[in-house]
N, CA, C and O atoms as a GROMACS GRO file, in nm:
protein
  496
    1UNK      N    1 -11.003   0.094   0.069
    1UNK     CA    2 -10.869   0.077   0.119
    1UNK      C    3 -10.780   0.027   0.006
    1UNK      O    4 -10.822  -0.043  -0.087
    2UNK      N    5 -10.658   0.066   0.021
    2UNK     CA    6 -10.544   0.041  -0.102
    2UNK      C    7 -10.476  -0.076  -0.086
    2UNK      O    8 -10.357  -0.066  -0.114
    3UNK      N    9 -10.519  -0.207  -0.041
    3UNK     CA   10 -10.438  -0.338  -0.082
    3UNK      C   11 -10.356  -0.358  -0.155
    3UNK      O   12 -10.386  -0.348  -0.274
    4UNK      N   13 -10.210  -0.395  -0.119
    4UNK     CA   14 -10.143  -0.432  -0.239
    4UNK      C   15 -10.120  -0.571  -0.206
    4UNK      O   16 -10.113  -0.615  -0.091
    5UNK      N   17 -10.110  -0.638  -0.312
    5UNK     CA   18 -10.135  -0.760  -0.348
    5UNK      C   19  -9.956  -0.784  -0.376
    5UNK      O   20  -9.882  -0.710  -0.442
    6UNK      N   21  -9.908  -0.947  -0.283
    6UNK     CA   22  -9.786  -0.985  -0.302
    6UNK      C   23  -9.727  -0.958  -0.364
    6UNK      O   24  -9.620  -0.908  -0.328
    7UNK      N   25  -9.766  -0.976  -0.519
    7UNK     CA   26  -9.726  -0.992  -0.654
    7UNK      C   27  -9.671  -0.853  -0.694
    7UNK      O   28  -9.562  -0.844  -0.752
    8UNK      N   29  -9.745  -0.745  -0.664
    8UNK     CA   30  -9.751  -0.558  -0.689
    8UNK      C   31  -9.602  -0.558  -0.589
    8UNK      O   32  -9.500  -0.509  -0.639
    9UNK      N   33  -9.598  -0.624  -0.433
    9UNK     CA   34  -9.510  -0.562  -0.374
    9UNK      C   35  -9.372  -0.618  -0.432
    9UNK      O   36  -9.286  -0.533  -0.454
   10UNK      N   37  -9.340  -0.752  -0.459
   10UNK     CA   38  -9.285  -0.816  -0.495
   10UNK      C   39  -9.212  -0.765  -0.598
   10UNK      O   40  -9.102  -0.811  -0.628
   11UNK      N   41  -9.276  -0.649  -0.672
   11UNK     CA   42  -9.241  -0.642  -0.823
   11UNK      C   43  -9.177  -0.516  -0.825
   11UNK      O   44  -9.080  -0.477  -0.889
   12UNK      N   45  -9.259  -0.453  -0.734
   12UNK     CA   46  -9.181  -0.301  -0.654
   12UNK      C   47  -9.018  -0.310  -0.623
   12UNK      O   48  -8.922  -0.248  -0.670
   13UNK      N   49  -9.030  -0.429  -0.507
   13UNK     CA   50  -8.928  -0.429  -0.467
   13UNK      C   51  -8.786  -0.489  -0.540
   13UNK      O   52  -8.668  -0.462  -0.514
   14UNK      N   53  -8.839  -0.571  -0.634
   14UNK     CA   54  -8.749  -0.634  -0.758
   14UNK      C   55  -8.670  -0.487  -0.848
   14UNK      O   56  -8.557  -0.454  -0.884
   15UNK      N   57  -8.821  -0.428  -0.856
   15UNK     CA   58  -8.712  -0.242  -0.926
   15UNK      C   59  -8.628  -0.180  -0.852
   15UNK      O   60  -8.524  -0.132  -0.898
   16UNK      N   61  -8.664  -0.175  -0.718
   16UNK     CA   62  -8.572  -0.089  -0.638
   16UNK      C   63  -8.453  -0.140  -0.681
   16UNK      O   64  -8.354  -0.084  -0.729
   17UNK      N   65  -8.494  -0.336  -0.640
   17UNK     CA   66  -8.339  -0.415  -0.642
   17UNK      C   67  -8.284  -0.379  -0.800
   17UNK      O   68  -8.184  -0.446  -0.826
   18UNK      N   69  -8.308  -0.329  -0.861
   18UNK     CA   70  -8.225  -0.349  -0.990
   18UNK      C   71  -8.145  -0.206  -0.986
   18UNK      O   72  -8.024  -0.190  -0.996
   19UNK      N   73  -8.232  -0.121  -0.972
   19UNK     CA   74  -8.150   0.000  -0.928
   19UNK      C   75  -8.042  -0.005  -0.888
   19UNK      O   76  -7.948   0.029  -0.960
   20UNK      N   77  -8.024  -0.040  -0.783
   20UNK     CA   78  -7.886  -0.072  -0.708
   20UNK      C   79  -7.795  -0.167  -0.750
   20UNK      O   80  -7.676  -0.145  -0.726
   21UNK      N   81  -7.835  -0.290  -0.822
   21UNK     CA   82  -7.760  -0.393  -0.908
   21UNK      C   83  -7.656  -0.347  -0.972
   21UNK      O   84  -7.580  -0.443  -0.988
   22UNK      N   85  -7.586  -0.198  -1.042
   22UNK     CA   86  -7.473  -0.158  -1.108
   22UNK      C   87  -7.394  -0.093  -0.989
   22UNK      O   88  -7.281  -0.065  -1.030
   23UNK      N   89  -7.408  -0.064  -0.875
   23UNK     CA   90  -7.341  -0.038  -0.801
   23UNK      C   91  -7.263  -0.170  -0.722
   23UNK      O   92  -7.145  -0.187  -0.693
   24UNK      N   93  -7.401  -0.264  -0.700
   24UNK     CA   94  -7.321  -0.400  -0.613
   24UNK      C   95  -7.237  -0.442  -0.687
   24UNK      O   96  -7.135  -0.490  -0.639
   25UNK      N   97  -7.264  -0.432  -0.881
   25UNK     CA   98  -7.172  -0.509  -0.942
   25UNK      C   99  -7.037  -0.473  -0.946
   25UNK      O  100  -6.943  -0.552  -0.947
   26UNK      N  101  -7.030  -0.312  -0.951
   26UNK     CA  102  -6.892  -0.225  -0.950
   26UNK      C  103  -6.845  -0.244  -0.826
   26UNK      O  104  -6.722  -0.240  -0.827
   27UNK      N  105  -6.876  -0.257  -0.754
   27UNK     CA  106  -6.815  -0.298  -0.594
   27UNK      C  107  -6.764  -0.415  -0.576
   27UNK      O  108  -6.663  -0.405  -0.506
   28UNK      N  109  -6.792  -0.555  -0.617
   28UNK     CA  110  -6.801  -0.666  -0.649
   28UNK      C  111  -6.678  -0.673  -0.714
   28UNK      O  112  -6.587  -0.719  -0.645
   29UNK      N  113  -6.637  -0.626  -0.873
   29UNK     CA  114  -6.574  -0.596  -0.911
   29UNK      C  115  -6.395  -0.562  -0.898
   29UNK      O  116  -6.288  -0.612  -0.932
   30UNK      N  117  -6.461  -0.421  -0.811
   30UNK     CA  118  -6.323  -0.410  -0.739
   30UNK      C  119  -6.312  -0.500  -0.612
   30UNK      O  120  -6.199  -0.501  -0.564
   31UNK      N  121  -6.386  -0.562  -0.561
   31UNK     CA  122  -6.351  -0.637  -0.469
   31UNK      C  123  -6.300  -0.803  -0.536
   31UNK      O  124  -6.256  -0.896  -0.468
   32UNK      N  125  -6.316  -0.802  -0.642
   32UNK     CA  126  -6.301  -0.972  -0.719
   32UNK      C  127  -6.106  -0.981  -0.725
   32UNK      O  128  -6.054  -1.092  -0.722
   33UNK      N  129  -6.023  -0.858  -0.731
   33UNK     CA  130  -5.925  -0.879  -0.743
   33UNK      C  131  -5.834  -0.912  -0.609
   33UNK      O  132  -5.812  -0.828  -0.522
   34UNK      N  133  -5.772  -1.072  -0.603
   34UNK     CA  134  -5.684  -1.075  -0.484
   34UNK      C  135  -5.652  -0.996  -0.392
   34UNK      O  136  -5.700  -0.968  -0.282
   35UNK      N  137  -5.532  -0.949  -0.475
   35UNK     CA  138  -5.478  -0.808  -0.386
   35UNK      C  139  -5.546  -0.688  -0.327
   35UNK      O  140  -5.507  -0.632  -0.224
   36UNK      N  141  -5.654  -0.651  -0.401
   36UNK     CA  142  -5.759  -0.549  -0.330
   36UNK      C  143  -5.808  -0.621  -0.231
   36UNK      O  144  -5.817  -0.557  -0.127
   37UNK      N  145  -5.847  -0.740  -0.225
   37UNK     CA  146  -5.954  -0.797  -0.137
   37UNK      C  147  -5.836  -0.821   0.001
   37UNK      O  148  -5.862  -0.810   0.120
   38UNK      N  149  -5.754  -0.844  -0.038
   38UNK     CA  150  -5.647  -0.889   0.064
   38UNK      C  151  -5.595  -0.761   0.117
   38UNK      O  152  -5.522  -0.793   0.211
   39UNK      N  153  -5.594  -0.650   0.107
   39UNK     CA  154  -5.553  -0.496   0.119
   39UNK      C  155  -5.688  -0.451   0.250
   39UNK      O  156  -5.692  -0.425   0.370
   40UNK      N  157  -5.790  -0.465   0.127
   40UNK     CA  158  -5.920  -0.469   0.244
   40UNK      C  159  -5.912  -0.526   0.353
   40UNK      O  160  -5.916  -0.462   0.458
   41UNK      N  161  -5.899  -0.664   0.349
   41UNK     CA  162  -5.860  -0.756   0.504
   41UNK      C  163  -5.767  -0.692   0.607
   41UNK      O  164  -5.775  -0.671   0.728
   42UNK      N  165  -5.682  -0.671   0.521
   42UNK     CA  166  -5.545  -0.604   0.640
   42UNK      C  167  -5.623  -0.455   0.712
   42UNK      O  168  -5.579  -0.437   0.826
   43UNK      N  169  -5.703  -0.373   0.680
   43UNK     CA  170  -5.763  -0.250   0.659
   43UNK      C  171  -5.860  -0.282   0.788
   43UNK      O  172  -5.888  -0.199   0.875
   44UNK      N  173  -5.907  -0.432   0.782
   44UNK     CA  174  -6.047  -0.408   0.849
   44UNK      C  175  -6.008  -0.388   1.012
   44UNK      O  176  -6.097  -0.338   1.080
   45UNK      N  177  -5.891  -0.421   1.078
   45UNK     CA  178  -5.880  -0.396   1.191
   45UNK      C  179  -5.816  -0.289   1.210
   45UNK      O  180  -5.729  -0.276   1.295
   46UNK      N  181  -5.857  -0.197   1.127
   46UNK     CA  182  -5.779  -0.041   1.130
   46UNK      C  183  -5.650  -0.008   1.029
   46UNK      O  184  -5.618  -0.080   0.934
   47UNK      N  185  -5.598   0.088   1.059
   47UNK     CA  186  -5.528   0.192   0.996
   47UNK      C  187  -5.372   0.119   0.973
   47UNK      O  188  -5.302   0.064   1.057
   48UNK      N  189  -5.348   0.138   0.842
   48UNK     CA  190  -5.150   0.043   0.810
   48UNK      C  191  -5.142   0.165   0.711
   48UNK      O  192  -5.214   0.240   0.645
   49UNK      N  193  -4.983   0.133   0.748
   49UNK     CA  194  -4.907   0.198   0.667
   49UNK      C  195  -4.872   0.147   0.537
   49UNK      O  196  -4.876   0.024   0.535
   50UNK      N  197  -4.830   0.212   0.404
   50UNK     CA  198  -4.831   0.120   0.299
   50UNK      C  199  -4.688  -0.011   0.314
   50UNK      O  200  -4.674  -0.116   0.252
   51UNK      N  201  -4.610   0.046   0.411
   51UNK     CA  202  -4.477  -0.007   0.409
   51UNK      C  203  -4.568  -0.139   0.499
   51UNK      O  204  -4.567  -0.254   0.458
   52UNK      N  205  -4.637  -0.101   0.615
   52UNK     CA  206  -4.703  -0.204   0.655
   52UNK      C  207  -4.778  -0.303   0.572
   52UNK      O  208  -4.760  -0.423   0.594
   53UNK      N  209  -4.850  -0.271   0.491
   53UNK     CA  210  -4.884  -0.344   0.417
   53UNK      C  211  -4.853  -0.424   0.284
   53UNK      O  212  -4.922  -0.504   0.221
   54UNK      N  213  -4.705  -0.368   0.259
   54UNK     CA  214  -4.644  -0.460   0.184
   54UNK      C  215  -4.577  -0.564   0.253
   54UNK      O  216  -4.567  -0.679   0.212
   55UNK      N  217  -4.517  -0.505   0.392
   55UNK     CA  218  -4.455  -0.646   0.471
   55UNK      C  219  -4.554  -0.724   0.531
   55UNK      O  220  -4.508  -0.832   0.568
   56UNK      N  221  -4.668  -0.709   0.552
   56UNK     CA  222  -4.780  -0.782   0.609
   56UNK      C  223  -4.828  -0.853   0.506
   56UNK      O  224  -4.887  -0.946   0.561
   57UNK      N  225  -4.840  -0.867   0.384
   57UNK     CA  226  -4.921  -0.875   0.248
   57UNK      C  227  -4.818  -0.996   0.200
   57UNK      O  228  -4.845  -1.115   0.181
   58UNK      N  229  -4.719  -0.943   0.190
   58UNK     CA  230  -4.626  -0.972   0.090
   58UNK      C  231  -4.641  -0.928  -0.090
   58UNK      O  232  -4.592  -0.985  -0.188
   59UNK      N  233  -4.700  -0.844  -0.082
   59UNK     CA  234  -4.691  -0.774  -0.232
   59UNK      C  235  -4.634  -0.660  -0.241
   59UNK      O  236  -4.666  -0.556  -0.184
   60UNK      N  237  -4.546  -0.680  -0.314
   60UNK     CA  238  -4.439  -0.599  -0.334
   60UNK      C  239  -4.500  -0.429  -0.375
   60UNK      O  240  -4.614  -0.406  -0.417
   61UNK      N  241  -4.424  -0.356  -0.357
   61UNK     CA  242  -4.480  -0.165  -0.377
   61UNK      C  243  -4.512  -0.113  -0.492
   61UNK      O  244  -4.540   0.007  -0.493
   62UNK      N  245  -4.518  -0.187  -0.617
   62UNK     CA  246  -4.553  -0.162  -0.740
   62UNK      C  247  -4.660  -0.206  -0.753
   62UNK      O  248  -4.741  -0.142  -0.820
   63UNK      N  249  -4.688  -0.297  -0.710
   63UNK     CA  250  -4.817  -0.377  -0.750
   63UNK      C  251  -4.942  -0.320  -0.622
   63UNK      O  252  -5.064  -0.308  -0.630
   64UNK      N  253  -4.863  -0.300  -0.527
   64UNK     CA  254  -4.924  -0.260  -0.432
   64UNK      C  255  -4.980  -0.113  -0.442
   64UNK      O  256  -5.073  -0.078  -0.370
   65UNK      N  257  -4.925  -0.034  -0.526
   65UNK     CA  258  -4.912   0.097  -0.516
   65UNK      C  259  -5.063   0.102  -0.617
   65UNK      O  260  -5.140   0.192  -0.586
   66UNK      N  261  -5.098   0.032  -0.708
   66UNK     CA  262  -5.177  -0.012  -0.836
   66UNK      C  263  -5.331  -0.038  -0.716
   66UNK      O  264  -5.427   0.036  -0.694
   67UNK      N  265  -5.308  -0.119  -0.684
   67UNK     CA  266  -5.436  -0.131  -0.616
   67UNK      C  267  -5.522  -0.050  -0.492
   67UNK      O  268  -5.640  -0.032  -0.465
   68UNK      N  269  -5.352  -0.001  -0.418
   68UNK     CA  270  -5.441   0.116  -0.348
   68UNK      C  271  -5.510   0.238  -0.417
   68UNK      O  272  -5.592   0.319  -0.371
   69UNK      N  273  -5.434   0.223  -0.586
   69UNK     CA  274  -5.524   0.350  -0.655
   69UNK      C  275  -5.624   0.319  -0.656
   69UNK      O  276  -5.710   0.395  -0.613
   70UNK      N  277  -5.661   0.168  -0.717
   70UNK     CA  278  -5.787   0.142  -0.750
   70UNK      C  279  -5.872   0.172  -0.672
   70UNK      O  280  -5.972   0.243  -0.689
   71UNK      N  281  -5.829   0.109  -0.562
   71UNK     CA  282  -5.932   0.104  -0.436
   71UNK      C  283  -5.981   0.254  -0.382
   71UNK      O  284  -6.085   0.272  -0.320
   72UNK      N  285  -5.880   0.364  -0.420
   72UNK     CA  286  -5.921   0.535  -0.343
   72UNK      C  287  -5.966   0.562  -0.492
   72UNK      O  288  -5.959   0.685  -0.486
   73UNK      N  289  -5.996   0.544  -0.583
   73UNK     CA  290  -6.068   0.587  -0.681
   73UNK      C  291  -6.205   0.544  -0.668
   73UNK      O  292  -6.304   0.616  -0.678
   74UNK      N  293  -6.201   0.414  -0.643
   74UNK     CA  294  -6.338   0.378  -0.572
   74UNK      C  295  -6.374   0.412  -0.491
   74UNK      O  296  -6.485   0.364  -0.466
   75UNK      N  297  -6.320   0.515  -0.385
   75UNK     CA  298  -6.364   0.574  -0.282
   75UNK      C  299  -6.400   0.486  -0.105
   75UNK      O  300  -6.450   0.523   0.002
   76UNK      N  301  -6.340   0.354  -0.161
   76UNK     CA  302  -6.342   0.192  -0.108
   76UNK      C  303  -6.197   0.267   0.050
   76UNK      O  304  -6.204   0.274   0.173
   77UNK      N  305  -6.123   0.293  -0.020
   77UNK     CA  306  -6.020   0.297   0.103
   77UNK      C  307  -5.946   0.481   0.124
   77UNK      O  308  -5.917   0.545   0.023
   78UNK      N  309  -5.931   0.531   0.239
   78UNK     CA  310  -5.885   0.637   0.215
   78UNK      C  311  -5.731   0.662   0.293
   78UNK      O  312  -5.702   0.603   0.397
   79UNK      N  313  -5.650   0.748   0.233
   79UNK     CA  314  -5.502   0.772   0.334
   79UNK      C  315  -5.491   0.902   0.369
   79UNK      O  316  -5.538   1.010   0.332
   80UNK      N  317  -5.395   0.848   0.475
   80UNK     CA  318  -5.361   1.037   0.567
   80UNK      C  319  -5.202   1.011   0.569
   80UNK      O  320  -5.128   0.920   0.608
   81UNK      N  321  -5.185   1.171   0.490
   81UNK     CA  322  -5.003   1.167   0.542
   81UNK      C  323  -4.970   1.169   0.667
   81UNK      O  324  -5.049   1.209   0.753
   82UNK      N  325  -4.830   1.121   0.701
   82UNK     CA  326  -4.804   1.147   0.814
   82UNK      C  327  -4.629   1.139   0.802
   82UNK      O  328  -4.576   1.028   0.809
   83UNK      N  329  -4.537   1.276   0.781
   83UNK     CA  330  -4.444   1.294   0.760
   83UNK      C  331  -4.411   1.215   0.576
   83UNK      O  332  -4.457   1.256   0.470
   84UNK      N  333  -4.348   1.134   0.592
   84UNK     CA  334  -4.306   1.053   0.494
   84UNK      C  335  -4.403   0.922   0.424
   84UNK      O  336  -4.401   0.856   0.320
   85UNK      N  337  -4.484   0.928   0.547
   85UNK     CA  338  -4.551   0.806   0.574
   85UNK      C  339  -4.710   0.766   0.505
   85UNK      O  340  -4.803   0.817   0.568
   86UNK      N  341  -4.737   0.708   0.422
   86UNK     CA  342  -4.887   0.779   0.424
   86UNK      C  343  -4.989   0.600   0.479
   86UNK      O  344  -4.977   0.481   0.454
   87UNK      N  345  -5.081   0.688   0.560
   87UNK     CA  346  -5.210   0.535   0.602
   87UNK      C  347  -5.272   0.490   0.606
   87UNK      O  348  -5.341   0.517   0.704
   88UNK      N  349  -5.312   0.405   0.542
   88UNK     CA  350  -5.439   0.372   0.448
   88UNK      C  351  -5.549   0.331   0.571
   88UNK      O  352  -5.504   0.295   0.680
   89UNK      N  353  -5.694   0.338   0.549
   89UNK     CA  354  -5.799   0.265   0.626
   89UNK      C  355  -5.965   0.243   0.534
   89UNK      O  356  -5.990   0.283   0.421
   90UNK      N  357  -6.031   0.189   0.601
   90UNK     CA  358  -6.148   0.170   0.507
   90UNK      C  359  -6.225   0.293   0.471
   90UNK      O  360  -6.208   0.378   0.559
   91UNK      N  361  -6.286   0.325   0.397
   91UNK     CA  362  -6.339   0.443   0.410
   91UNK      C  363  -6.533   0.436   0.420
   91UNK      O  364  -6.615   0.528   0.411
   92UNK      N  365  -6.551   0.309   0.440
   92UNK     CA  366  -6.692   0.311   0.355
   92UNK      C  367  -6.751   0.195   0.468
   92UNK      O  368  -6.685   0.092   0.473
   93UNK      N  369  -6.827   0.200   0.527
   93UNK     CA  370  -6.822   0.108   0.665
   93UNK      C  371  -6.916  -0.024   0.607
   93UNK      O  372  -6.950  -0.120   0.676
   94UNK      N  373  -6.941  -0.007   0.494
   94UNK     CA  374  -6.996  -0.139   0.370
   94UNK      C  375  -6.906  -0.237   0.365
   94UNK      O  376  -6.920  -0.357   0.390
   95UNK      N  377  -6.774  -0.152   0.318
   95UNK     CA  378  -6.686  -0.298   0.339
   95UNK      C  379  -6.598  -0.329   0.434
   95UNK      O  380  -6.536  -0.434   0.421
   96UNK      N  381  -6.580  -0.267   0.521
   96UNK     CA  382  -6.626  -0.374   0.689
   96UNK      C  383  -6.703  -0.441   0.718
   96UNK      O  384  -6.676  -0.522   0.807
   97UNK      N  385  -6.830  -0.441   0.661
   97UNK     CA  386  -6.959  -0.545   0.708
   97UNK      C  387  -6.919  -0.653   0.577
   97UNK      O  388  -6.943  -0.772   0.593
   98UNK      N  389  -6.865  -0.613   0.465
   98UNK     CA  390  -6.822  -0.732   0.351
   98UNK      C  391  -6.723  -0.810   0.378
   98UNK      O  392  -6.721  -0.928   0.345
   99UNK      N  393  -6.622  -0.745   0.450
   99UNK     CA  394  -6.478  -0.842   0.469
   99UNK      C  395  -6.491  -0.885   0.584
   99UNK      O  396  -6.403  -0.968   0.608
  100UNK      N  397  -6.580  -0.863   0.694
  100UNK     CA  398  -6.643  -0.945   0.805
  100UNK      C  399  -6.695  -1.068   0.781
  100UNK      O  400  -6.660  -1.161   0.854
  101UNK      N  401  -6.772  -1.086   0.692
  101UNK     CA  402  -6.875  -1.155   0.616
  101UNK      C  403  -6.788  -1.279   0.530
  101UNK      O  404  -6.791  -1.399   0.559
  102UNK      N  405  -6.718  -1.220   0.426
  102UNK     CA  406  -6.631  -1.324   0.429
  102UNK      C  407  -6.537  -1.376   0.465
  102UNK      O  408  -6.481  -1.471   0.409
  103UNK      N  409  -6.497  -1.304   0.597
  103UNK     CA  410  -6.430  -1.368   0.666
  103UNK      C  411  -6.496  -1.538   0.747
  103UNK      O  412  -6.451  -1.653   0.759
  104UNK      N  413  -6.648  -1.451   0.796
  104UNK     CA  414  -6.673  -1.561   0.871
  104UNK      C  415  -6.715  -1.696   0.757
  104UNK      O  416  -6.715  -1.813   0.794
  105UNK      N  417  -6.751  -1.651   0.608
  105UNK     CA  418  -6.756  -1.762   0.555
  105UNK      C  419  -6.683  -1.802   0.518
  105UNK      O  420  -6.728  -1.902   0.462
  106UNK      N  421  -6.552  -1.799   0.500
  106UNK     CA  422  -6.407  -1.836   0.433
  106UNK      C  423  -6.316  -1.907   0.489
  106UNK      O  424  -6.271  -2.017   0.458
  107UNK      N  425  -6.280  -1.810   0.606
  107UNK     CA  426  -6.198  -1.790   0.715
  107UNK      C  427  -6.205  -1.868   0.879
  107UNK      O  428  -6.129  -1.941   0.943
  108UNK      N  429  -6.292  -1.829   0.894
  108UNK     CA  430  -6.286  -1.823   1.017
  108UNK      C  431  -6.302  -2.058   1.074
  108UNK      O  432  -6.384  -2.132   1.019
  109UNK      N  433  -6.224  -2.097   1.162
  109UNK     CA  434  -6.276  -2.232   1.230
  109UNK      C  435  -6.403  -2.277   1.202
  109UNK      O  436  -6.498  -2.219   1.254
  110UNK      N  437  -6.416  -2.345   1.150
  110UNK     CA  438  -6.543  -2.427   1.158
  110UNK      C  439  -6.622  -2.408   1.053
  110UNK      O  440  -6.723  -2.476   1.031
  111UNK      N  441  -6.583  -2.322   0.987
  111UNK     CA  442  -6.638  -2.250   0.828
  111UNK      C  443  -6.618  -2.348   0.716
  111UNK      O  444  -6.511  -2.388   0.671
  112UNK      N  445  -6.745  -2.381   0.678
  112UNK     CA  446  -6.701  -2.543   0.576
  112UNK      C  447  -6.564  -2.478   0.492
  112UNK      O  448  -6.524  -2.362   0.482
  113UNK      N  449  -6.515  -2.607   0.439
  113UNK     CA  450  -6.378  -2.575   0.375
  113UNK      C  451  -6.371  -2.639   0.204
  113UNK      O  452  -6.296  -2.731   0.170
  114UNK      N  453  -6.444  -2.584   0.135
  114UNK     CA  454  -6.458  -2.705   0.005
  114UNK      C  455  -6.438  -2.552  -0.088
  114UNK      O  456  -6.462  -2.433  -0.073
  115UNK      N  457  -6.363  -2.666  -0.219
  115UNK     CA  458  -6.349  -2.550  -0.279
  115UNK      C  459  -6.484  -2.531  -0.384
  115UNK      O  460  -6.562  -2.625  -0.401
  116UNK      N  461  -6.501  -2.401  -0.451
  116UNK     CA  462  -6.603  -2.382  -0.464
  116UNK      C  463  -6.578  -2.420  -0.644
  116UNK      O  464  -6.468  -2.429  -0.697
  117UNK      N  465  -6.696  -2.435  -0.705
  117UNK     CA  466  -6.717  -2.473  -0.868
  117UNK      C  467  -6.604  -2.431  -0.948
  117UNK      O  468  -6.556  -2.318  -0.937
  118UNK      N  469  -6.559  -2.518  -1.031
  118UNK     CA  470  -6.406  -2.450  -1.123
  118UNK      C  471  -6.480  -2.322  -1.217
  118UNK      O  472  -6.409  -2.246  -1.284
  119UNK      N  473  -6.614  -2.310  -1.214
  119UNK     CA  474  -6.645  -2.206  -1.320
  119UNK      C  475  -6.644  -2.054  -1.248
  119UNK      O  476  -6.651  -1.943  -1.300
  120UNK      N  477  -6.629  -2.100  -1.078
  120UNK     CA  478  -6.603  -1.974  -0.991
  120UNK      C  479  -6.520  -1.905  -0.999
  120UNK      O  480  -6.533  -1.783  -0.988
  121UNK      N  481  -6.393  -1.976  -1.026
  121UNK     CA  482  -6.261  -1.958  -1.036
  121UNK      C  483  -6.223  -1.878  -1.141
  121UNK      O  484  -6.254  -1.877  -1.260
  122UNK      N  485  -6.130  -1.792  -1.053
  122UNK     CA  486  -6.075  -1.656  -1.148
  122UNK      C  487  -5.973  -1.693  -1.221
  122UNK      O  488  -5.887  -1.754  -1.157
  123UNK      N  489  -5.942  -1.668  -1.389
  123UNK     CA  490  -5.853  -1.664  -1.462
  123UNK      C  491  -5.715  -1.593  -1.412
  123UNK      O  492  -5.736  -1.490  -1.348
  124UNK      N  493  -5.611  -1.620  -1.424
  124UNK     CA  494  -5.499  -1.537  -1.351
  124UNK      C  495  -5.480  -1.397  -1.514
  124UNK      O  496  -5.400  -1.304  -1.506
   0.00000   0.00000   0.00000
């Protein structure tokens, strides 16, 4: 019989995990910037318009216009015209389960509230 021993599975599964490690990081990535991450949030309870999401956001249409590229280049968010109008939504049901996630650790009542290590902290 073919036993594998902790150590064999352990070591297996450490390769798979690395495999995938340049994707979590590129995702990560585009998710590390404010405004994307905050674009995402507005996204997760469905479908806005960009006009919606600059008055909901408060980031203005230039800056705004910058990150929804990022984000449909990443394939992270997708839009549908509609006359004049165009509407952004998530495209990737990954980051719905991500901006859920930190919601409930961030966000949400009762969610400790401390800020986290100054070496966490993003350079502006």
């Amino acid at each position: 019989m073919g036993v594998t021993s902790v150590t064999e599975r352990s070591f297996g599964e450490l390769s798979g995990m690395k495999e995938k490690v340049g994707d979590a990081s590129a995702f990560l990535k585009k998710m590390s910037n404010p405004d994307r991450l905050l674009v995402c949030c507005a996204l997760v309870e469905g479908e806005r318009s960009v006009r919606e999401l600059e008055e909901t956001l408060g980031i203005r249409q230039p800056g705004l216009s910058q990150q929804i590229a990022e984000l449909r280049e990443a394939g992270l968010i997708a839009g549908r015209k509609e006359g004049k109008h165009v509407f952004y939504r998530l495209a990737d049901p990954r980051i719905q389960a991500f901006i859920e996630t930190m919601h409930r650790l961030f966000c949400e009542t009762g969610a400790p509230h401390r800020r986290l290590p100054a070496s966490y902290e993003i350079d502006p």
